[in-house]
N, CA, C and O atoms as a Tinker XYZ file with bonds, in Angstrom:
   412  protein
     1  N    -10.360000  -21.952000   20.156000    73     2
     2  CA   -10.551000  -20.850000   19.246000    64     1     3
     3  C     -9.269000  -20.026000   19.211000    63     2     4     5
     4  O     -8.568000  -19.863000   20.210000    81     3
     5  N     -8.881000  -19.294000   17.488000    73     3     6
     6  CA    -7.735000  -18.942000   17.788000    64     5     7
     7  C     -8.058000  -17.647000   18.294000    63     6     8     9
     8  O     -9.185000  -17.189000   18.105000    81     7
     9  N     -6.934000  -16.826000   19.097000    73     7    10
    10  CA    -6.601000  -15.971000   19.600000    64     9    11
    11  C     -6.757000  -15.035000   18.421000    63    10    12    13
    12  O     -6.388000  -15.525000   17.353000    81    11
    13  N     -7.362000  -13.419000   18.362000    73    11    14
    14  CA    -8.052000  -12.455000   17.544000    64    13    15
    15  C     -6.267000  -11.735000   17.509000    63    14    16    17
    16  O     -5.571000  -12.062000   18.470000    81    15
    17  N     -5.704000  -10.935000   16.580000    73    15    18
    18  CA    -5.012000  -10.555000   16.332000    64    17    19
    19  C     -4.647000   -8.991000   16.975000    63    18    20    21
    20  O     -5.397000   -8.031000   16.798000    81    19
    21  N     -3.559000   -8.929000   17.631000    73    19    22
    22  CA    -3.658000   -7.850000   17.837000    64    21    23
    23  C     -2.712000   -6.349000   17.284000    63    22    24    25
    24  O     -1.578000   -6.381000   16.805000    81    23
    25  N     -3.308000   -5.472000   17.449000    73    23    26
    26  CA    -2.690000   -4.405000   16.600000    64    25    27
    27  C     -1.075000   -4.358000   17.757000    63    26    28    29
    28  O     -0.962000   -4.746000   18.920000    81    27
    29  N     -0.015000   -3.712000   16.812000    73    27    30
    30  CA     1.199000   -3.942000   16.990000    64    29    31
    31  C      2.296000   -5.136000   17.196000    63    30    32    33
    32  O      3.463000   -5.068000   17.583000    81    31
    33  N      1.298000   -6.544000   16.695000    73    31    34
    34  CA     1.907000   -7.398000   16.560000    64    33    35
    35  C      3.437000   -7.562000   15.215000    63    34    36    37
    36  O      3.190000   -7.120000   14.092000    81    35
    37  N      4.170000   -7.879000   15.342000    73    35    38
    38  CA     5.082000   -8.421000   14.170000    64    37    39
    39  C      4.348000   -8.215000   13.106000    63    38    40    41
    40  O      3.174000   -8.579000   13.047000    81    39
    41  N      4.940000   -7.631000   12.187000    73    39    42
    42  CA     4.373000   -7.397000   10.775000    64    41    43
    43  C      4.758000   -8.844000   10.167000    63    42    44    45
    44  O      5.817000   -9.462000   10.281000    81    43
    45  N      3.517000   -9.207000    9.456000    73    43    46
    46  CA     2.967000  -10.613000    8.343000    64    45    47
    47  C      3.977000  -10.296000    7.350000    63    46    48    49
    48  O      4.080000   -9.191000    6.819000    81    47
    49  N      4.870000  -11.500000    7.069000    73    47    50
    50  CA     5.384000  -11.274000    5.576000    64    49    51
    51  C      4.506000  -11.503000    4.262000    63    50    52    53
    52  O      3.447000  -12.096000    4.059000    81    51
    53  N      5.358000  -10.810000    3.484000    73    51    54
    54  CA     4.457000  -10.847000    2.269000    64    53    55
    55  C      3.895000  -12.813000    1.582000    63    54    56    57
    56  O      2.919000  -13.289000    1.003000    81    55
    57  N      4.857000  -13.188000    1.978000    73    55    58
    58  CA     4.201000  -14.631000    1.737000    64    57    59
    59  C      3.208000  -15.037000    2.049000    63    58    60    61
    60  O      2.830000  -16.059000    1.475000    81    59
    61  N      2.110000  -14.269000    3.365000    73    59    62
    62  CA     1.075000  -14.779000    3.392000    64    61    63
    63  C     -0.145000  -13.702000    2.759000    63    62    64    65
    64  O     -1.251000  -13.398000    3.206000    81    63
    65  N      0.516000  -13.323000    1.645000    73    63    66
    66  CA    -0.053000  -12.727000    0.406000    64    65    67
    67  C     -0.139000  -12.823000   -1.014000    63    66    68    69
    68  O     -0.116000  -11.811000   -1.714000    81    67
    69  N     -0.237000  -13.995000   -1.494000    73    67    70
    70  CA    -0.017000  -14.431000   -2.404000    64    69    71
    71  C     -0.374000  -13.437000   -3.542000    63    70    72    73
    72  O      0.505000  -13.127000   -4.347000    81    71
    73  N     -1.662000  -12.909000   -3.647000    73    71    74
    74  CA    -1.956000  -12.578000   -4.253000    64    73    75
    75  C     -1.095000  -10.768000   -5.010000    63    74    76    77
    76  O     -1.294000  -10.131000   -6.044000    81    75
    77  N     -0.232000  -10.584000   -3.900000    73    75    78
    78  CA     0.160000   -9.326000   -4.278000    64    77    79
    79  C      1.264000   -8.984000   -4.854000    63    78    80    81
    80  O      2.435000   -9.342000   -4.723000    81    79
    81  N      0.544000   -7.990000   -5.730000    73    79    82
    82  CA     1.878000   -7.744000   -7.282000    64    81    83
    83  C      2.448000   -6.106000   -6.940000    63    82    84    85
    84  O      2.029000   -5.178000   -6.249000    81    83
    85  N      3.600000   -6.323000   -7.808000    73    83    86
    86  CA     4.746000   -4.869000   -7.690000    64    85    87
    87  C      3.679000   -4.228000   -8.043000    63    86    88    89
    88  O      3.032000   -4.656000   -8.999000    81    87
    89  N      3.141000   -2.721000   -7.146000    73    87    90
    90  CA     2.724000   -1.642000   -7.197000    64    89    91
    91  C      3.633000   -0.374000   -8.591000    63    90    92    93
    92  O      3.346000    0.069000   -9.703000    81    91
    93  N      4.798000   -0.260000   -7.594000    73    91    94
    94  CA     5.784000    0.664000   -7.757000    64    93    95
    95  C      6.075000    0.969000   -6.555000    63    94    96    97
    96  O      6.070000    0.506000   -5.415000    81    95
    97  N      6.476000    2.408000   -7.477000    73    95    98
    98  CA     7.882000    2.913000   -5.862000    64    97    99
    99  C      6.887000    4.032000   -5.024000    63    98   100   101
   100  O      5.758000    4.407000   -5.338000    81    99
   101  N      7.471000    4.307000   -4.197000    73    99   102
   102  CA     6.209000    5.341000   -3.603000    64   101   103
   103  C      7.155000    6.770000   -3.713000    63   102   104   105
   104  O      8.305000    6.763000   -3.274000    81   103
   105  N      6.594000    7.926000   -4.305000    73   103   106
   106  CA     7.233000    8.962000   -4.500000    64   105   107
   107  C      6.531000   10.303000   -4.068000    63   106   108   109
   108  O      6.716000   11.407000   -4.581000    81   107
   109  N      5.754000   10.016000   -3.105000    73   107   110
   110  CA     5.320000   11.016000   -2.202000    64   109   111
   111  C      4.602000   10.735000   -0.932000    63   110   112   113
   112  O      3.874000    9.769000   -1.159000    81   111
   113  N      4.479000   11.090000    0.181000    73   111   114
   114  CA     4.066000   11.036000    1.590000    64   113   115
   115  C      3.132000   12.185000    1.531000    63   114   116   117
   116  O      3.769000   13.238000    1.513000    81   115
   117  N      1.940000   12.347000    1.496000    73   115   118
   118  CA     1.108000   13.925000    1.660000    64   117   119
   119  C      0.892000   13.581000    3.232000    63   118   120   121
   120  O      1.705000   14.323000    3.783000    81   119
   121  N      0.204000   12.827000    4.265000    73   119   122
   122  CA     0.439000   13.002000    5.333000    64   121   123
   123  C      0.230000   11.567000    5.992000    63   122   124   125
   124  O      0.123000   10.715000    5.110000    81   123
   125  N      0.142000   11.059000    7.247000    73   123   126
   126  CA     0.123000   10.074000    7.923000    64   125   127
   127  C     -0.537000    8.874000    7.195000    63   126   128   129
   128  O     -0.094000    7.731000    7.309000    81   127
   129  N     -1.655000    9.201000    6.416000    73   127   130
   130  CA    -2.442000    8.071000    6.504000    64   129   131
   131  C     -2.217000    7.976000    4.182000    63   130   132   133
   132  O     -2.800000    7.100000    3.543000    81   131
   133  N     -1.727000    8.559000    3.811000    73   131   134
   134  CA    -1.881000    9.334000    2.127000    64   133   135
   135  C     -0.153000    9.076000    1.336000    63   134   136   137
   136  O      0.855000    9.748000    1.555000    81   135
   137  N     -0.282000    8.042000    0.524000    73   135   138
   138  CA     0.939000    7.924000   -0.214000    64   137   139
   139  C      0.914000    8.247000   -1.431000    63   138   140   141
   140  O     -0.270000    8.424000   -1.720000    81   139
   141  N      1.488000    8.402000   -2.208000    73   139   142
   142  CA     1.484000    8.777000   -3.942000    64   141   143
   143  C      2.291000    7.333000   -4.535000    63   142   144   145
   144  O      3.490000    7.297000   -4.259000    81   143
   145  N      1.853000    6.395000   -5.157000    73   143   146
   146  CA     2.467000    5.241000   -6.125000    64   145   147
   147  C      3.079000    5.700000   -7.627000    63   146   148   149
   148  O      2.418000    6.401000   -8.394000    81   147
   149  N      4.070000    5.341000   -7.858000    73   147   150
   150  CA     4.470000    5.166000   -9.344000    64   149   151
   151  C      5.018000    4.549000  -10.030000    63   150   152   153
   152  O      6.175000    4.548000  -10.451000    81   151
   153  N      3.287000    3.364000  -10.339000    73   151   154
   154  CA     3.980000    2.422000  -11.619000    64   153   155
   155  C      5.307000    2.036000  -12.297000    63   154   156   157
   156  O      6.022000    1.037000  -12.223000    81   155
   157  N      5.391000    3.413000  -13.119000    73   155   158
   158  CA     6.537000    3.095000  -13.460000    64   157   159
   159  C      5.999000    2.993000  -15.122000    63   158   160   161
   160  O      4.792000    3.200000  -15.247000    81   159
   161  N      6.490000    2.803000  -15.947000    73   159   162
   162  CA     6.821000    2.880000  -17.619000    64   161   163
   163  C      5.325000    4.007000  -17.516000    63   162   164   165
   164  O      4.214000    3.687000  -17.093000    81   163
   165  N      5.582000    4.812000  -17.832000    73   163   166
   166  CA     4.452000    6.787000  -17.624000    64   165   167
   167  C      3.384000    6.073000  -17.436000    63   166   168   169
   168  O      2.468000    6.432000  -18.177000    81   167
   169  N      3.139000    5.246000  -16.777000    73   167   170
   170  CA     1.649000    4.997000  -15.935000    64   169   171
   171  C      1.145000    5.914000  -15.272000    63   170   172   173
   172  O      2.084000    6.446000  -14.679000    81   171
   173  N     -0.010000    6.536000  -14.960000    73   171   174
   174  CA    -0.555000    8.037000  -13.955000    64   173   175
   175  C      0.105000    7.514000  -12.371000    63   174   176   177
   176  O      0.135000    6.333000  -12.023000    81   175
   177  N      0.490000    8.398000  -11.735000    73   175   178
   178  CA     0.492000    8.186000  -10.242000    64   177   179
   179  C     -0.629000    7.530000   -9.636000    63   178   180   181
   180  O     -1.682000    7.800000  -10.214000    81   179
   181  N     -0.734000    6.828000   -8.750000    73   179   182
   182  CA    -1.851000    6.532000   -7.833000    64   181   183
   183  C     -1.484000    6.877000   -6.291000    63   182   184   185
   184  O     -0.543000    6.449000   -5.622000    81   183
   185  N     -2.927000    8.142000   -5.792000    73   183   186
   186  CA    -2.796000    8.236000   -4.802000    64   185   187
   187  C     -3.636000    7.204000   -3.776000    63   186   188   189
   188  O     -4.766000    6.736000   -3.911000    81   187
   189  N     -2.762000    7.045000   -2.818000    73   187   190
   190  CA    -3.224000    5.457000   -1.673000    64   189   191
   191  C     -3.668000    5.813000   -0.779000    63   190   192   193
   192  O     -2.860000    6.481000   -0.133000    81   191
   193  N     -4.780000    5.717000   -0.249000    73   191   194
   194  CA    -5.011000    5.917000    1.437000    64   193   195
   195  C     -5.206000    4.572000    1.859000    63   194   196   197
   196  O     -6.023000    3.876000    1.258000    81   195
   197  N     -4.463000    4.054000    2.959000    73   195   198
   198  CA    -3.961000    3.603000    3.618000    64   197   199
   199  C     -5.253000    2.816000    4.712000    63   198   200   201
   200  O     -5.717000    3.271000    5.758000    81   199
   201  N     -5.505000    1.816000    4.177000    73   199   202
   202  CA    -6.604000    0.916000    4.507000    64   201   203
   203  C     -6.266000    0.855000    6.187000    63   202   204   205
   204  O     -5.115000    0.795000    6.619000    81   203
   205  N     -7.343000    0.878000    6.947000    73   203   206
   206  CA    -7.584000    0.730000    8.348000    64   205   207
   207  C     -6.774000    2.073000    9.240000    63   206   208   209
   208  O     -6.911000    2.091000   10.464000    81   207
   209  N     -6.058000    3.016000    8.648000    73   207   210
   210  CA    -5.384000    4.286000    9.209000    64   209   211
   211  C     -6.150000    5.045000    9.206000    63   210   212   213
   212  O     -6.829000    4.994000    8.181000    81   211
   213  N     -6.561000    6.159000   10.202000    73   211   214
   214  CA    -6.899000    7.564000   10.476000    64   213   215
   215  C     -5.964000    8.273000   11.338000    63   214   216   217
   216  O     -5.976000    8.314000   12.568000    81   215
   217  N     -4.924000    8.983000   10.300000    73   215   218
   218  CA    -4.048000    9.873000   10.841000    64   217   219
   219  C     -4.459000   11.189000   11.284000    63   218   220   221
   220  O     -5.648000   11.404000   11.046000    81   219
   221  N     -3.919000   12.017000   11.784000    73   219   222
   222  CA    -4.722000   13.909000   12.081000    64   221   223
   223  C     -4.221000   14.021000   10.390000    63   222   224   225
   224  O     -3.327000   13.488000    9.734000    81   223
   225  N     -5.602000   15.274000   10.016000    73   223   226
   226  CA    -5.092000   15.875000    9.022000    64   225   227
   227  C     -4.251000   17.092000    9.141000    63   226   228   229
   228  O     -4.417000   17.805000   10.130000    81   227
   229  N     -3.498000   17.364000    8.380000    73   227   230
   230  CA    -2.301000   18.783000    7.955000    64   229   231
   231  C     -2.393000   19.465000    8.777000    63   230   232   233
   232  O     -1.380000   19.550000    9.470000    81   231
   233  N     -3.456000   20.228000    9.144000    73   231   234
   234  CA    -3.609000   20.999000    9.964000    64   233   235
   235  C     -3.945000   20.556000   11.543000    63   234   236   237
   236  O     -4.470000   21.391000   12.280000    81   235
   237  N     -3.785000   19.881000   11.794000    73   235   238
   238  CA    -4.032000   18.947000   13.048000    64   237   239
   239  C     -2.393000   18.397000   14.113000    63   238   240   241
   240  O     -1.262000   18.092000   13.736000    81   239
   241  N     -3.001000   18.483000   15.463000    73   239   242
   242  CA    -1.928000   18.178000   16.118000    64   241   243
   243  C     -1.073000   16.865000   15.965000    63   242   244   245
   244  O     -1.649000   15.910000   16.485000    81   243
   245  N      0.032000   16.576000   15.448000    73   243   246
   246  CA     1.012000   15.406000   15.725000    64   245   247
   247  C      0.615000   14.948000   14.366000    63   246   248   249
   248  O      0.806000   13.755000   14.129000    81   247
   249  N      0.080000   15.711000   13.408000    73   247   250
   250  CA     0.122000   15.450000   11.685000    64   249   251
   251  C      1.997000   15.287000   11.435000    63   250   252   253
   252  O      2.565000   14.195000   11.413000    81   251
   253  N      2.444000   16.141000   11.328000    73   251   254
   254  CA     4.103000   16.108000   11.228000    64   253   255
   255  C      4.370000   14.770000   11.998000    63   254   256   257
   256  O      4.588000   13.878000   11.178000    81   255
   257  N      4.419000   14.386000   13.102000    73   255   258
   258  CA     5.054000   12.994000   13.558000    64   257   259
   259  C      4.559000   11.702000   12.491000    63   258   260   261
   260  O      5.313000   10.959000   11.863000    81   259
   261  N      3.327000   11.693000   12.502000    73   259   262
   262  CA     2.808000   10.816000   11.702000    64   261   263
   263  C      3.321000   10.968000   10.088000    63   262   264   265
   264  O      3.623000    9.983000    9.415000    81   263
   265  N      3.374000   12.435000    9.553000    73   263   266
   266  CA     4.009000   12.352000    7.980000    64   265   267
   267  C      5.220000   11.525000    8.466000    63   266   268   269
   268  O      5.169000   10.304000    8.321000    81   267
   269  N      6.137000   12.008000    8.943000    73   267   270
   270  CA     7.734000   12.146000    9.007000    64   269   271
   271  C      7.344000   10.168000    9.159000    63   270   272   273
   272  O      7.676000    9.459000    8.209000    81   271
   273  N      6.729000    9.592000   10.272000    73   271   274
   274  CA     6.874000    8.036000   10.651000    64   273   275
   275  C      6.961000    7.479000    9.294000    63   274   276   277
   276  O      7.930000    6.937000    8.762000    81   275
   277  N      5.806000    7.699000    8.829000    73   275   278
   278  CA     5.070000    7.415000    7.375000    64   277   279
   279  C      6.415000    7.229000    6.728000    63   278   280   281
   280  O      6.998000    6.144000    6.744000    81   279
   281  N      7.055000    8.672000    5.968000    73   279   282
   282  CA     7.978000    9.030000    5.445000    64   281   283
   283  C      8.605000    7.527000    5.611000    63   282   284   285
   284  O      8.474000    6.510000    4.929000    81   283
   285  N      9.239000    7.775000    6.635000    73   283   286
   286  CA    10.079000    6.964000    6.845000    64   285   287
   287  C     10.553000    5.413000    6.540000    63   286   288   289
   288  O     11.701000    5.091000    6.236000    81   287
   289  N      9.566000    4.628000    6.668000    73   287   290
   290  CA     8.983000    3.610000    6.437000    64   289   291
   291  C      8.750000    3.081000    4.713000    63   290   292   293
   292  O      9.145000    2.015000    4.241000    81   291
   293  N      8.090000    4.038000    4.079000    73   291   294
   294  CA     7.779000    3.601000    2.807000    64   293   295
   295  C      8.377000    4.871000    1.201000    63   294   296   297
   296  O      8.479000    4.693000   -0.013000    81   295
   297  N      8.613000    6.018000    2.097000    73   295   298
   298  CA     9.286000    7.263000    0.816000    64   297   299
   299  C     10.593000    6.332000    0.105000    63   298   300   301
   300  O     11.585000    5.907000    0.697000    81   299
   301  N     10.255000    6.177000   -1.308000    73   299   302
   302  CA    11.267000    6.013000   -1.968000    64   301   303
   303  C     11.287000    4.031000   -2.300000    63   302   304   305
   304  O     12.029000    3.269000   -2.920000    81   303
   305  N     10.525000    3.945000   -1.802000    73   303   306
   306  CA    10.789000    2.482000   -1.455000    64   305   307
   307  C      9.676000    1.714000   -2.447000    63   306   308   309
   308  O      8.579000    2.210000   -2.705000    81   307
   309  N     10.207000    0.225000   -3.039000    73   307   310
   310  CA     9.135000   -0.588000   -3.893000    64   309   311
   311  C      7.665000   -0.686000   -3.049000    63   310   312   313
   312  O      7.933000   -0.518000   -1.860000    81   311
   313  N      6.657000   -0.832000   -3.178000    73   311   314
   314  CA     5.607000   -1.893000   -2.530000    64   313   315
   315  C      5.167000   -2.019000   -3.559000    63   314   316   317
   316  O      5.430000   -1.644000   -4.702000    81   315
   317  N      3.917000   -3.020000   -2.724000    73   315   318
   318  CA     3.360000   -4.071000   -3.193000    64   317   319
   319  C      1.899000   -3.707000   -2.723000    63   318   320   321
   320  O      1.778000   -3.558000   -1.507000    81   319
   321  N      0.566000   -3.511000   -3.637000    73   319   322
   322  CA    -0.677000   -3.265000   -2.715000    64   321   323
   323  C     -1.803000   -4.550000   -2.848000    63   322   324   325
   324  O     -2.838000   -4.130000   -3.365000    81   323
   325  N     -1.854000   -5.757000   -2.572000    73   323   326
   326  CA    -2.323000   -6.498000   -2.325000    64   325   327
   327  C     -3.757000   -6.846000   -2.484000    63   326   328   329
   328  O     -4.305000   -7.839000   -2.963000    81   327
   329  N     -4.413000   -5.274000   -1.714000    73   327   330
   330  CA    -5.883000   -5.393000   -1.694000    64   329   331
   331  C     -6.181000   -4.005000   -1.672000    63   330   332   333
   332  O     -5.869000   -3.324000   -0.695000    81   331
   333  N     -6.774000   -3.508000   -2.694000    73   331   334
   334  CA    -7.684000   -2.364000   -3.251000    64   333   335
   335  C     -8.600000   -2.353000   -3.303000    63   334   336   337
   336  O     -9.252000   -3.393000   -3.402000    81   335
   337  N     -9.202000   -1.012000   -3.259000    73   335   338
   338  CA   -10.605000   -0.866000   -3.368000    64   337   339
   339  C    -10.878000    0.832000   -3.325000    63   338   340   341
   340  O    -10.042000    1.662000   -2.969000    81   339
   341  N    -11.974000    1.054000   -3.685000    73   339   342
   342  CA   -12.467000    2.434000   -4.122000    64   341   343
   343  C    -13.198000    2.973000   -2.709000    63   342   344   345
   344  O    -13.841000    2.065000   -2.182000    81   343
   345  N    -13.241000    4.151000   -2.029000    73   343   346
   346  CA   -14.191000    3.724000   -1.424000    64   345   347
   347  C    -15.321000    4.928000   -1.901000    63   346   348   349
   348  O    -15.144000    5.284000   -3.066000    81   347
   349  N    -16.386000    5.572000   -1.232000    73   347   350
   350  CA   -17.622000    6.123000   -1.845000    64   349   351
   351  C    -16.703000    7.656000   -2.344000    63   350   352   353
   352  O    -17.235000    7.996000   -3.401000    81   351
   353  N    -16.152000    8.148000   -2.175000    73   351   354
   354  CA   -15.435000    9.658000   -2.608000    64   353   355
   355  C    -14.376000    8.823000   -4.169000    63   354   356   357
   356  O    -13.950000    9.536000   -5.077000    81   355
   357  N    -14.227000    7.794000   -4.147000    73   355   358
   358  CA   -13.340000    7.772000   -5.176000    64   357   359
   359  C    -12.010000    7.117000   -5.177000    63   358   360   361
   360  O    -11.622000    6.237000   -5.945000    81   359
   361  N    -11.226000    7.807000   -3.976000    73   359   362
   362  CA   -10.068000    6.974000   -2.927000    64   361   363
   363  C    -10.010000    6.059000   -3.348000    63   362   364   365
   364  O    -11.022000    5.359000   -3.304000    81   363
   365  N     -8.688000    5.497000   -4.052000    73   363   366
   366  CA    -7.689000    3.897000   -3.711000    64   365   367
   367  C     -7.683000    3.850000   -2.022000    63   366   368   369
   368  O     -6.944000    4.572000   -1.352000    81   367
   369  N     -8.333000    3.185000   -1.632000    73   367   370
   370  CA    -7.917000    2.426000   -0.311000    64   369   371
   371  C     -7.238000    0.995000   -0.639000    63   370   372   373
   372  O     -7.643000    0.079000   -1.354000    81   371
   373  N     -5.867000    1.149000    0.265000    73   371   374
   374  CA    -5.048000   -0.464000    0.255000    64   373   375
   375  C     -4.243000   -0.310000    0.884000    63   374   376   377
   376  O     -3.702000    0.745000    1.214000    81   375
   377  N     -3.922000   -1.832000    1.287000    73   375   378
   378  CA    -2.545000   -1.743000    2.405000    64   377   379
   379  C     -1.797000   -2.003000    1.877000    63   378   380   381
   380  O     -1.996000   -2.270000    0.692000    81   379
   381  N     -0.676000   -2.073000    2.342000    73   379   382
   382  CA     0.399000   -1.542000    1.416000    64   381   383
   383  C      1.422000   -2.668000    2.175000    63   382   384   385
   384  O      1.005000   -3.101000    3.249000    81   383
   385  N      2.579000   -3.111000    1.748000    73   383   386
   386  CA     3.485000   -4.326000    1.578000    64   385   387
   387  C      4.953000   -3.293000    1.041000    63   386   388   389
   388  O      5.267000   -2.787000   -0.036000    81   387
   389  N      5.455000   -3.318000    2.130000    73   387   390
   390  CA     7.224000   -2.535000    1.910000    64   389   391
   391  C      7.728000   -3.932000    2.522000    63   390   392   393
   392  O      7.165000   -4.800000    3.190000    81   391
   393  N      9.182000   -3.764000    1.953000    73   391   394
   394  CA    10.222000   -4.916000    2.291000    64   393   395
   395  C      9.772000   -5.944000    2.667000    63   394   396   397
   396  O     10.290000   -6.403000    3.686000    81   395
   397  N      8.714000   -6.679000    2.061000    73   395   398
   398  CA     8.393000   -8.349000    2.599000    64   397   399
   399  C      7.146000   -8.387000    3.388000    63   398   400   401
   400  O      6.381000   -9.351000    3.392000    81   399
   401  N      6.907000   -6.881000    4.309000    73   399   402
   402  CA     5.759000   -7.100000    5.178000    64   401   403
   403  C      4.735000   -5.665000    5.230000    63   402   404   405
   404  O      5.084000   -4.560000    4.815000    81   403
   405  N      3.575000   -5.953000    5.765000    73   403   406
   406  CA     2.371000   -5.350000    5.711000    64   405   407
   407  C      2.805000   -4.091000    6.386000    63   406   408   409
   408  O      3.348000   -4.398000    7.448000    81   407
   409  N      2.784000   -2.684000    6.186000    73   407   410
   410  CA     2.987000   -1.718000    6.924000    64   409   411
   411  C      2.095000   -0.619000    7.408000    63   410   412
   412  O      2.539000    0.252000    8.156000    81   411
């Protein structure tokens, strides 16, 4: 049986995602777990929460480490969101695909 995957392994390249198409660029970070997408040709923004993450919210301890990581990683940058979904409030939930791999 194979071995269950574990969290902090090597990030999956996007190749074993076939299915996933250019999002856009990401042009806002609201906090750890919350990105802002933009299409691109005046498509509406889409805000992302970040499938399998629970960051502290804003007002919460080590919220700032987690924006700033976040930041870091995906502000400004193409992705790719693979797998979407709504969840009961409304929320885009999806993971998200920067430079080749799952982040």
């Amino acid at each position: 049986m194979a071995e269950p995957e574990k969290r902090g392994r090597a990030r999956r390249p996007c190749a074993e995602h076939p299915s996933a198409q250019p999002a856009g660029k990401v042009v806002s970070v609201h906090d750890g777990d919350t990105i802002t997408v933009y299409p691109g040709n005046n498509e509406p923004q889409i805000k992302v929460r970040l499938a399998g993450i629970n960051a502290p919210e804003l007002e919460q301890a080590y919220s700032a480490d987690c924006k700033a990581t976040l930041s870091a990683m995906v502000f400004g940058k193409p992705v790719e969101l693979p797998r979407t979904s709504k969840d009961r409030y409304g929320w885009t939930i999806a993971t998200v695909i920067v430079d080749g791999a799952l982040k």
